[in-house]
Biopython code that builds the backbone (N, CA, C, O; Angstrom):
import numpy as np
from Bio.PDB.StructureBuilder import StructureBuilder

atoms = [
    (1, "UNK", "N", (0.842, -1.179, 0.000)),
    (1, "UNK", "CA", (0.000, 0.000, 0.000)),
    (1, "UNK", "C", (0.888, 1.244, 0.000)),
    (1, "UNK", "O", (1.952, 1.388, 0.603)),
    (2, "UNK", "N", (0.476, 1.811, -0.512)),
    (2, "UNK", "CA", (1.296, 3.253, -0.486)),
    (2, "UNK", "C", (0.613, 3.826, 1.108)),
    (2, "UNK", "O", (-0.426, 3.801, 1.766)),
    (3, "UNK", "N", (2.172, 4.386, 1.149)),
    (3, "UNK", "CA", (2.087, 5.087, 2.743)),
    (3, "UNK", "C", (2.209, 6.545, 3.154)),
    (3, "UNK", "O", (2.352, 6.969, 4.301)),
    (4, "UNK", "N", (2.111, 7.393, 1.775)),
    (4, "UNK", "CA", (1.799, 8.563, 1.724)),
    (4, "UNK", "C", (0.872, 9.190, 1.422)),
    (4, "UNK", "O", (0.935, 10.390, 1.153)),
    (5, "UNK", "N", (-0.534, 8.266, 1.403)),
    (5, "UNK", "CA", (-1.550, 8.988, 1.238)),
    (5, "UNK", "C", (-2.406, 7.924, 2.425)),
    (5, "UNK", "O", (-2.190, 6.812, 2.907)),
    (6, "UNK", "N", (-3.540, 9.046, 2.565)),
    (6, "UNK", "CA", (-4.329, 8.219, 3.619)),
    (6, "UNK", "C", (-5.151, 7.138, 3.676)),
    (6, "UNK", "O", (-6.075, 7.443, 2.922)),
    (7, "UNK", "N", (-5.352, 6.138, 4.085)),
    (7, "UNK", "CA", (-6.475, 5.109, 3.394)),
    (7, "UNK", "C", (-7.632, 4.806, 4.815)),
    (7, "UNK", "O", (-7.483, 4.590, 6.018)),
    (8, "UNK", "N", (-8.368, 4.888, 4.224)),
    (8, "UNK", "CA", (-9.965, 4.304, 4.893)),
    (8, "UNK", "C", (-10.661, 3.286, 4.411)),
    (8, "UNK", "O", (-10.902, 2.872, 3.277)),
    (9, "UNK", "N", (-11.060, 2.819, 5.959)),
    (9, "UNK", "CA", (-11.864, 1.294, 5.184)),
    (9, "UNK", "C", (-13.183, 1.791, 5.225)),
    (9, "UNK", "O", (-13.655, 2.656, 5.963)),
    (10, "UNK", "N", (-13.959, 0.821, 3.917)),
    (10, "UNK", "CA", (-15.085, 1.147, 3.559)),
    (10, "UNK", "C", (-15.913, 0.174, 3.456)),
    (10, "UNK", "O", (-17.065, 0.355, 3.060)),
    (11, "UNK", "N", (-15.370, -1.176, 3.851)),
    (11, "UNK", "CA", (-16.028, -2.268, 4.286)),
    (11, "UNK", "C", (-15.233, -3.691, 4.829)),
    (11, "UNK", "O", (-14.153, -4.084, 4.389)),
    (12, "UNK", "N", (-15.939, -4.272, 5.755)),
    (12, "UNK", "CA", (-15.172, -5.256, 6.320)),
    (12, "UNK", "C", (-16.063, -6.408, 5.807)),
    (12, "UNK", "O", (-17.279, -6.472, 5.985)),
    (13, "UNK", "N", (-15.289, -7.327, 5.134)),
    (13, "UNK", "CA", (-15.728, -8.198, 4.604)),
    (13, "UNK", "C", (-15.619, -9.999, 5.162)),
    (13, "UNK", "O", (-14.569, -10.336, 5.709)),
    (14, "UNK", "N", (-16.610, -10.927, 4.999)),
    (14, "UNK", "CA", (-16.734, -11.699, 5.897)),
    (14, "UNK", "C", (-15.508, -12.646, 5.774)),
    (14, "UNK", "O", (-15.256, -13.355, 6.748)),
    (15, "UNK", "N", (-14.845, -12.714, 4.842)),
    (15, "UNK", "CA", (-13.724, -13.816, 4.218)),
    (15, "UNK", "C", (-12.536, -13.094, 3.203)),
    (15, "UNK", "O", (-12.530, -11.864, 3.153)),
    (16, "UNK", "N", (-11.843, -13.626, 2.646)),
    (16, "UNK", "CA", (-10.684, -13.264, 1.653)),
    (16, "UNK", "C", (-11.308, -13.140, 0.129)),
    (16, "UNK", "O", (-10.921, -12.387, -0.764)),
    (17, "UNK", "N", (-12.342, -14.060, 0.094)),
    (17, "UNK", "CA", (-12.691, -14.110, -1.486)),
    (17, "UNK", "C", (-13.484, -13.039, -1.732)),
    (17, "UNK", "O", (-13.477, -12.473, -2.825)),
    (18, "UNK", "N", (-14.571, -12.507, -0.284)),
    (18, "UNK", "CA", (-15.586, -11.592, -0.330)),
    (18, "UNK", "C", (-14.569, -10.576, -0.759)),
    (18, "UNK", "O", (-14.650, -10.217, -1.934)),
    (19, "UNK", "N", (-13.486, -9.970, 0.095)),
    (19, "UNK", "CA", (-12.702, -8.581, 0.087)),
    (19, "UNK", "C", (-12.222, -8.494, -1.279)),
    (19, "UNK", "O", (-12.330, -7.436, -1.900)),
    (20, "UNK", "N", (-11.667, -9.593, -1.825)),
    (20, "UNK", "CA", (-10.820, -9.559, -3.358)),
    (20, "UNK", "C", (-12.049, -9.064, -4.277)),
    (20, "UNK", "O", (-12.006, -8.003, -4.899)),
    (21, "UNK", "N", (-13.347, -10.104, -4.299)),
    (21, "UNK", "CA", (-14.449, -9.398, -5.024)),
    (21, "UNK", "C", (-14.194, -8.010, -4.767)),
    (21, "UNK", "O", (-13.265, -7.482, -5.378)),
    (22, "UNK", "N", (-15.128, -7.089, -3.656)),
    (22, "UNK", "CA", (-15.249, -5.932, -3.629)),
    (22, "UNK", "C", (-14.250, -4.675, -4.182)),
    (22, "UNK", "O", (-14.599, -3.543, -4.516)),
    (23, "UNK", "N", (-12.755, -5.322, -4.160)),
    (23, "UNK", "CA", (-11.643, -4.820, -4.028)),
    (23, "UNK", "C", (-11.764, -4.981, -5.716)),
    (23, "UNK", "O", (-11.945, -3.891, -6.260)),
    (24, "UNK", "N", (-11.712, -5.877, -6.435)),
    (24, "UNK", "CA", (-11.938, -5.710, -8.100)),
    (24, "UNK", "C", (-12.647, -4.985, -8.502)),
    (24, "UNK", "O", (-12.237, -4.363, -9.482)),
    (25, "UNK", "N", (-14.026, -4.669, -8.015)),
    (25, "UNK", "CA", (-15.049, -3.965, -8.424)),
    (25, "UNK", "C", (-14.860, -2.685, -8.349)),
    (25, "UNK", "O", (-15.281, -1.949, -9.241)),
    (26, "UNK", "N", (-14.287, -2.274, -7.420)),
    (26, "UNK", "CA", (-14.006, -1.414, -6.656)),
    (26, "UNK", "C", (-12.791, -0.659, -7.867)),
    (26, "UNK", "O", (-12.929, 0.497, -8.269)),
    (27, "UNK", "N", (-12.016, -1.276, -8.162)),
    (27, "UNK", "CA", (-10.728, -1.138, -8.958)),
    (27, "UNK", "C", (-11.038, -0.885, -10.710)),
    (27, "UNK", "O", (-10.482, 0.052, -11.282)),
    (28, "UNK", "N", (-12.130, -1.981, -11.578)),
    (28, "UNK", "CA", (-12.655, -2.077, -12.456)),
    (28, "UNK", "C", (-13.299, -0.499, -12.303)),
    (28, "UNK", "O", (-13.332, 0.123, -13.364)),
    (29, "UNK", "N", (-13.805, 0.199, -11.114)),
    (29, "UNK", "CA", (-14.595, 1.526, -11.763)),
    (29, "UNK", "C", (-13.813, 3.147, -10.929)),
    (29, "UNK", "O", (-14.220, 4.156, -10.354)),
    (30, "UNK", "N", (-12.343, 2.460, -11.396)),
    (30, "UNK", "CA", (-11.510, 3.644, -11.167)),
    (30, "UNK", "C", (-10.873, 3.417, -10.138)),
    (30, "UNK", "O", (-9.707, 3.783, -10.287)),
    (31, "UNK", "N", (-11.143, 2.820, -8.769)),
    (31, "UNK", "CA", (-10.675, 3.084, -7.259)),
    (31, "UNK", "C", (-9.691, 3.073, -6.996)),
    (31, "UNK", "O", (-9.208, 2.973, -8.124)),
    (32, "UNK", "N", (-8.993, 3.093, -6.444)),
    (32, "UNK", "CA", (-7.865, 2.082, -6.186)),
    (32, "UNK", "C", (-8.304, 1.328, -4.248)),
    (32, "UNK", "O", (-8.792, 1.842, -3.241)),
    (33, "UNK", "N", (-8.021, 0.562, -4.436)),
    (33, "UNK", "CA", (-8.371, -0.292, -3.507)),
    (33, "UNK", "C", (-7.190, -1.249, -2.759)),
    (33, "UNK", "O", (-6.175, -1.674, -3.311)),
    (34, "UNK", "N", (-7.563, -1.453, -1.472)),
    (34, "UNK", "CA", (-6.718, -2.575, -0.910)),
    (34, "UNK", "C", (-7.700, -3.556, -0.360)),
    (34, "UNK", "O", (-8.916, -3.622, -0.543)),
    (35, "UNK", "N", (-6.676, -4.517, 0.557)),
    (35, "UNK", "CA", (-7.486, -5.571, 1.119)),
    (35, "UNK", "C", (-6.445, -5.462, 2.579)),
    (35, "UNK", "O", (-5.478, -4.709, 2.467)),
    (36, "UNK", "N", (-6.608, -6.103, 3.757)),
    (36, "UNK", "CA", (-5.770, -6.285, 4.692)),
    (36, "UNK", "C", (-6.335, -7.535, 5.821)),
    (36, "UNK", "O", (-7.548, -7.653, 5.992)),
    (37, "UNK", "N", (-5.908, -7.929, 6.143)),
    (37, "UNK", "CA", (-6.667, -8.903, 7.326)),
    (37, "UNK", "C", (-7.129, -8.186, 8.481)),
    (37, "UNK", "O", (-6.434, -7.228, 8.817)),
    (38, "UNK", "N", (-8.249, -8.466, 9.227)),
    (38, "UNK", "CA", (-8.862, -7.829, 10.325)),
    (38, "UNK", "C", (-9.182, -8.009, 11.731)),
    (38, "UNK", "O", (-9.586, -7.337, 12.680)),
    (39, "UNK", "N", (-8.720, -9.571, 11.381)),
    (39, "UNK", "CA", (-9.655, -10.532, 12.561)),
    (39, "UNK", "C", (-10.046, -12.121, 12.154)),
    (39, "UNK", "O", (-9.944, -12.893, 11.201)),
    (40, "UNK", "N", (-10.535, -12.077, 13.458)),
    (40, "UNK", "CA", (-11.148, -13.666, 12.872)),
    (40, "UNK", "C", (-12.861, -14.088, 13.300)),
    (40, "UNK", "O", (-13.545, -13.744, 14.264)),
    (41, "UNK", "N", (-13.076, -14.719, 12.461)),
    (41, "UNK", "CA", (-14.296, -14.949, 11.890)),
    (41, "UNK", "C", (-14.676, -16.123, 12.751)),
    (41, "UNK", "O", (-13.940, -16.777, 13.489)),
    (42, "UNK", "N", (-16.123, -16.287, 12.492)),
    (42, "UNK", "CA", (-16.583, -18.070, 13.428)),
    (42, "UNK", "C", (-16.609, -18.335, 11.863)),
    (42, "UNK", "O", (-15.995, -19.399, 11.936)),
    (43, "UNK", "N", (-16.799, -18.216, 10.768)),
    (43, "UNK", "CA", (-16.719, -18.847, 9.442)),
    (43, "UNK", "C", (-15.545, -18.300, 8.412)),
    (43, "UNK", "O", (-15.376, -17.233, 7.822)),
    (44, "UNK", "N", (-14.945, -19.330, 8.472)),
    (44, "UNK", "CA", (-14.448, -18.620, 6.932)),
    (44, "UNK", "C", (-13.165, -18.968, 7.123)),
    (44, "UNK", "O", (-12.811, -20.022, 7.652)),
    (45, "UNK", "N", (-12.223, -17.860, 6.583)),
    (45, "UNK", "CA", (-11.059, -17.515, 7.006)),
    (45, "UNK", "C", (-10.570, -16.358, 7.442)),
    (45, "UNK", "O", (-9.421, -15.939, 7.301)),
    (46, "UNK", "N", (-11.726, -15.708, 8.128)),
    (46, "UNK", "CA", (-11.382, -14.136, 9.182)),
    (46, "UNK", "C", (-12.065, -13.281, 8.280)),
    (46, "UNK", "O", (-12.912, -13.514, 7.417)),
    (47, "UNK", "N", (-11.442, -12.107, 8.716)),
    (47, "UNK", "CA", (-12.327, -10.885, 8.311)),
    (47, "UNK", "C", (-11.361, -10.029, 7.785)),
    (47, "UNK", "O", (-10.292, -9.963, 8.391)),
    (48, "UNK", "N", (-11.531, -9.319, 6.718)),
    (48, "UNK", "CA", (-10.778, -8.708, 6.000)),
    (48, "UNK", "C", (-11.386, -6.816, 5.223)),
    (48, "UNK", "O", (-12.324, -6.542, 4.474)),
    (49, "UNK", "N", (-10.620, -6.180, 5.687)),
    (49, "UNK", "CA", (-11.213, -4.672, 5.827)),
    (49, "UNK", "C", (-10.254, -4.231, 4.033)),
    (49, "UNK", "O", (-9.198, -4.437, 3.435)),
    (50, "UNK", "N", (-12.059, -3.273, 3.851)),
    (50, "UNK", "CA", (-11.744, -3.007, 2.243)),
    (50, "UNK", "C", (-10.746, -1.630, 2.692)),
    (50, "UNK", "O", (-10.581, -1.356, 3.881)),
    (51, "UNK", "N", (-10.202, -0.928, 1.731)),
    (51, "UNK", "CA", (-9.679, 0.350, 1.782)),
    (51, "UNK", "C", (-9.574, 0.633, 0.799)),
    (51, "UNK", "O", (-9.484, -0.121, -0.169)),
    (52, "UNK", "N", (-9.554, 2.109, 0.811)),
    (52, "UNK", "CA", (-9.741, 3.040, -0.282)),
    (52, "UNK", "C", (-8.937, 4.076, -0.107)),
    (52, "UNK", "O", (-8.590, 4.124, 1.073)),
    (53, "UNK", "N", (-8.402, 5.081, -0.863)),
    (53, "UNK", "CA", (-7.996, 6.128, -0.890)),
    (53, "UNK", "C", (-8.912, 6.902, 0.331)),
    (53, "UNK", "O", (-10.005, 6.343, 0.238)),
    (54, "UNK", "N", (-8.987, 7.725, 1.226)),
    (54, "UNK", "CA", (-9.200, 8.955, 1.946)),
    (54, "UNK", "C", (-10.161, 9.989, 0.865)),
    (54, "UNK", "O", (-11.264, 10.402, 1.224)),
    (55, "UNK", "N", (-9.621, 10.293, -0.361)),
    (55, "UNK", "CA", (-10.345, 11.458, -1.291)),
    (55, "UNK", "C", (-11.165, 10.426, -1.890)),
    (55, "UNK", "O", (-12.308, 10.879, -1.830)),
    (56, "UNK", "N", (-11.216, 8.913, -2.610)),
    (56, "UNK", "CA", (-12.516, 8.161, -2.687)),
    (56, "UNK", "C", (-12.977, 7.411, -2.079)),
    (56, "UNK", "O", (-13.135, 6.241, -2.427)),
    (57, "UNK", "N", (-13.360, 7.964, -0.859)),
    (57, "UNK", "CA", (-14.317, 7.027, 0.453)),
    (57, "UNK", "C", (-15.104, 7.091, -0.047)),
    (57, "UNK", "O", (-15.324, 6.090, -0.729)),
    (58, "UNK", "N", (-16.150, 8.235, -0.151)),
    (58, "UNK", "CA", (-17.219, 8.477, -0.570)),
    (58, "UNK", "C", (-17.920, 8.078, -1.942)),
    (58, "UNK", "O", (-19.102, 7.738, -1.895)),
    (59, "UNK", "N", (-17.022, 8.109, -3.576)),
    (59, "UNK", "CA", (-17.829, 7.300, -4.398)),
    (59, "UNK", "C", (-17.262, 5.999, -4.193)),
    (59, "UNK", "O", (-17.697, 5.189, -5.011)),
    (60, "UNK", "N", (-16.215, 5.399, -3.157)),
    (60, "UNK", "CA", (-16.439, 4.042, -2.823)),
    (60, "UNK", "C", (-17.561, 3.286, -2.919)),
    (60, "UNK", "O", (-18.018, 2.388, -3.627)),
    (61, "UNK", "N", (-18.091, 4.456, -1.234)),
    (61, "UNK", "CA", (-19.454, 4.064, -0.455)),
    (61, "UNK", "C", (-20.604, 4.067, -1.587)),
    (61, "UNK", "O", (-21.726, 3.602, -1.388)),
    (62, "UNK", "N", (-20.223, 4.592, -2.677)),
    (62, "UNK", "CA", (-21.315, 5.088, -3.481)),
    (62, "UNK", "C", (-21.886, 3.529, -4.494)),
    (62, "UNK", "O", (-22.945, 2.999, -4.833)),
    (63, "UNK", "N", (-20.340, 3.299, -4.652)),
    (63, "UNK", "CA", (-20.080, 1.956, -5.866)),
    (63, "UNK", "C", (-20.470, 0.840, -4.932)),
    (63, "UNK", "O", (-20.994, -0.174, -5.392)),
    (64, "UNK", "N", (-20.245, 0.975, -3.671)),
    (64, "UNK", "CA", (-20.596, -0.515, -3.186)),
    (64, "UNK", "C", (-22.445, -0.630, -2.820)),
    (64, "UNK", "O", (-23.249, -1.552, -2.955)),
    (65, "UNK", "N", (-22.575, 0.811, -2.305)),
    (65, "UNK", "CA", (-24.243, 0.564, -2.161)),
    (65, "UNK", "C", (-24.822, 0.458, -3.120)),
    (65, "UNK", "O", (-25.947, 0.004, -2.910)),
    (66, "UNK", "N", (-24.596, 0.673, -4.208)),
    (66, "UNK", "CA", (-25.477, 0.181, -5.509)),
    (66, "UNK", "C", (-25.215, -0.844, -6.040)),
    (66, "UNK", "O", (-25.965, -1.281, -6.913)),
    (67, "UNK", "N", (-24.124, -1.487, -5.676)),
    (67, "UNK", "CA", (-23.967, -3.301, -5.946)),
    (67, "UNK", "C", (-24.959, -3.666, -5.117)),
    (67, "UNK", "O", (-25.584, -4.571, -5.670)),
    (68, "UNK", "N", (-25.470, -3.380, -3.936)),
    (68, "UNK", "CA", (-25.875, -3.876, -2.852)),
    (68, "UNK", "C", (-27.199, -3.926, -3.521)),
    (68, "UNK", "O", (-27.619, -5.082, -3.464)),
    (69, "UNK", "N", (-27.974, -3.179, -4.096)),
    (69, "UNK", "CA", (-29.364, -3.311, -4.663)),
    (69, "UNK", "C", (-29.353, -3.797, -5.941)),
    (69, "UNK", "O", (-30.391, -3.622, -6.580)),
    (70, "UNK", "N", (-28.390, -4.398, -6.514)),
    (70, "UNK", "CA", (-28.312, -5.172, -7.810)),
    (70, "UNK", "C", (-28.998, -6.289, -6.938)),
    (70, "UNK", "O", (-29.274, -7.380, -7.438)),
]
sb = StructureBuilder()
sb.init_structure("model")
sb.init_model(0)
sb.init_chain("A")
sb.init_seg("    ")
for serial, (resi, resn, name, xyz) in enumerate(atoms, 1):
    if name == "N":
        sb.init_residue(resn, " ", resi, " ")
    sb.init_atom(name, np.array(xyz, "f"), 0.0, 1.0, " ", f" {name:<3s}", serial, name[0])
structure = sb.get_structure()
């Protein structure tokens, strides 16, 4: 990750495959995106927090809530 700009997470996701999804999608419509580990899960393989640039939190939040109503 680059360490000169700020990053915010914009979703914590239930597993590794969930975060990589979001994190493509996320990437496919401009973002730039990370993934990081978070924790651990009762399913899966833990929990894994999306990130985004600081200046695109917001059409992050924008791109993921309208996946959400697909």
């Amino acid at each position: 990750m680059r360490e000169d700009c700020m990053w915010t997470v914009v979703y914590i996701a239930a597993n590794r495959a969930q975060a990589e999804m979001l994190k493509n999608l996320l990437s496919s419509e401009g973002i730039l995106a990370n993934t990081r580990p978070a924790g651990v899960s009762m399913l899966g393989d833990g929990l894994y927090e999306v990130l985004v640039l600081e200046s695109e939190a917001d059409e992050a939040h924008a791109i993921l809530c309208e996946q959400a109503l697909k």
